[in-house]
N, C-alpha and C positions, 0 to 999 in steps of 0.2 A: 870716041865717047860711047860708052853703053848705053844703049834704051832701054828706060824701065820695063819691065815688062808691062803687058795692056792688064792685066786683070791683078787684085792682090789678095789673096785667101786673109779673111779677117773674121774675128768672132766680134760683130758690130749687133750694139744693142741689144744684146743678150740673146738674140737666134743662133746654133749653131753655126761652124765653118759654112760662111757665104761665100761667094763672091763680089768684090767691089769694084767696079769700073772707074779708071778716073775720068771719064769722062762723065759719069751722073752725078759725082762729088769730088768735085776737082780740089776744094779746099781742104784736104785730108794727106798729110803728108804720111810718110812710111812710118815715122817715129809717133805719129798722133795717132796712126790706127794701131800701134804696137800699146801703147800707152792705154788707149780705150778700151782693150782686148783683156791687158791684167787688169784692171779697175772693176770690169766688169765679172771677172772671176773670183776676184776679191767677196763679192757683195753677200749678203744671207742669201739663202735657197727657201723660196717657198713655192711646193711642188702642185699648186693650181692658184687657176687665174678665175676661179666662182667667187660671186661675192657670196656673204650670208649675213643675218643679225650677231651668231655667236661665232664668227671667225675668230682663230685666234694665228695675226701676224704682227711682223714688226710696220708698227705704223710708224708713219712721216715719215720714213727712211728708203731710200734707195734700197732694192731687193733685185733678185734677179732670178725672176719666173721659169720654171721647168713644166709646162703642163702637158699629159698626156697625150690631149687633143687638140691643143693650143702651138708646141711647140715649146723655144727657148727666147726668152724678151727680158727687157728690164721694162722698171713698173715702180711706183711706189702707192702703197694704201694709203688712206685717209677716212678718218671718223668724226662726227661729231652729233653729240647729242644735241637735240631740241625739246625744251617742257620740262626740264629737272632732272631729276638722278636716272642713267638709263636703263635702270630695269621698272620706273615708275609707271604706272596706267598712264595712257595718254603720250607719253614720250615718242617722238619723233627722233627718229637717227637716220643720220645721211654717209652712207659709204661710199666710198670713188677708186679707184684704180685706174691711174695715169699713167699710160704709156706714149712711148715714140705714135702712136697710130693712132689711136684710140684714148675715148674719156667713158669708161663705164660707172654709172652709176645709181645702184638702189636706194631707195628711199621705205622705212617700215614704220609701223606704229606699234607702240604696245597695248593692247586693254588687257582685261584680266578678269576673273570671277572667285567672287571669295566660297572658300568649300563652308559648306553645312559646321558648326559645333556636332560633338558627339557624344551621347549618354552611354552614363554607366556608373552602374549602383550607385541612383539617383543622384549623381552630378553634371553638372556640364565642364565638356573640356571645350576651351574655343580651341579652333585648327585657327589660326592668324594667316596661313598661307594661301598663295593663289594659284589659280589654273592659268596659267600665261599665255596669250595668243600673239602673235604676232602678224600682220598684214602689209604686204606688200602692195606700192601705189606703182603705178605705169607713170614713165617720166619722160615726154615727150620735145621738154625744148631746155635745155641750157643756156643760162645768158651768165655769163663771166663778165667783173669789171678789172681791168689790169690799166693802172693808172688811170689815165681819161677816157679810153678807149672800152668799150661795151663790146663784146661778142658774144653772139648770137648763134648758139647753133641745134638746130633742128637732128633730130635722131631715132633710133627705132630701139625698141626693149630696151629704151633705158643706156645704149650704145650712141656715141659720139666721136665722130670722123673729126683726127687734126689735123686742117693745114698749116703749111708751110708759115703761114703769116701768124696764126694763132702760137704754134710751137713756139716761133723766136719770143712770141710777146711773155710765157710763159717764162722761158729761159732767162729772160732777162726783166723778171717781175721783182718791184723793190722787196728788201727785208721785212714783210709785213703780212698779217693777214690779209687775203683775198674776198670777198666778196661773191656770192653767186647767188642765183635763181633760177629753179625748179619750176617749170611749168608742168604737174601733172595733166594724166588725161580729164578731163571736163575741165580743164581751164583755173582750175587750184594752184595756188604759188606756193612755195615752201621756200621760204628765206634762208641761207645758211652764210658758212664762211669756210674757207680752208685754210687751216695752222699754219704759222710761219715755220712748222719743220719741215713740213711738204713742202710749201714753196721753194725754203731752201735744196731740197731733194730735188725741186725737179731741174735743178742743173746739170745735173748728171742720167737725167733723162734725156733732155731735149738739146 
């Protein structure tokens, strides 16, 4: 009888050719990591993993991260506004980027200042447009609700470490929107939720 061999060259989770040992993922047969490998090459390319106010990617959908400084990952974005239309004064947006490892996520507001009217040959023109600013809050604790279960998890810049036990809950979270809360720094909450097309996306994450 042949022995597998110990190690099997895989492109898992969208990092280049790894190595995978069966002995740290023994539940990974030859034909699931072949399977995992085109799935994952299938996905769009979005070539950084920065958040911003005006990014422009595929959200709720499975992507598959190339970043200069980052490396190769899968990932899926997530948006949502808070306070009205999102380029409104006052509007709150919550952006996320979920991977296998990590939950990063910024939090901005918008305000805005209206420009001056302007003369000429004794009329007024109104300028209607604004100076737009946008501000980012520091986001110190993440609490996710995935069915009856509350997770809690503590982080820095706004980064968030997944375990093991968090991931499956994730993978296996019903057809629905989720549920979260933002503990900024001085102890502010920000309410939010994330789309049932992320959710469904992060199957093919975690």
């Amino acid at each position: 009888m042949m022995n597998l061999p110990q190690t099997i060259p895989v492109l898992l989770l969208g990092t280049s050719l790894a190595v995978l040992s069966p002995q740290v993922c023994p539940a990974f047969t030859v034909q699931e990591v072949a399977s995992l490998a085109k799935a994952s090459s299938d996905l769009p390319v979005v070539k950084s993993a920065g958040l911003s106010p005006d990014m422009d990617v595929p959200w709720s959908k499975a992507v598959r991260i190339v970043d200069p400084f980052e490396g190769e990952f899968l990932g899926v974005f997530d948006r949502n506004s808070l306070g009205g239309y999102l380029f409104r004064e006052g509007a709150t947006q919550v952006i996320s980027l979920w991977t296998p490892s990590s939950i990063r996520v910024l939090v901005t507001v918008n305000s805005g200042e209206a420009r001056f009217p302007f003369y000429t040959a004794g009329r007024v023109y109104p300028r209607p447009d604004f100076l737009r600013f946008v501000t980012t809050r520091k986001v110190d604790k993440l609490l996710l609700k995935v069915r009856e279960k509350v997770f809690q998890v503590d982080g820095s810049t706004g980064t968030f470490a997944v375990s093991q036990e968090l991931a499956t809950a994730l993978k296996n979270a019903p057809d629905e929107n989720l549920d979260i809360r933002l503990v900024l720094e001085g102890g502010q909450t920000v309410d939010s939720e994330i789309g049932k097309g992320t959710v469904n996306a992060w199957r093919n994450i975690y």
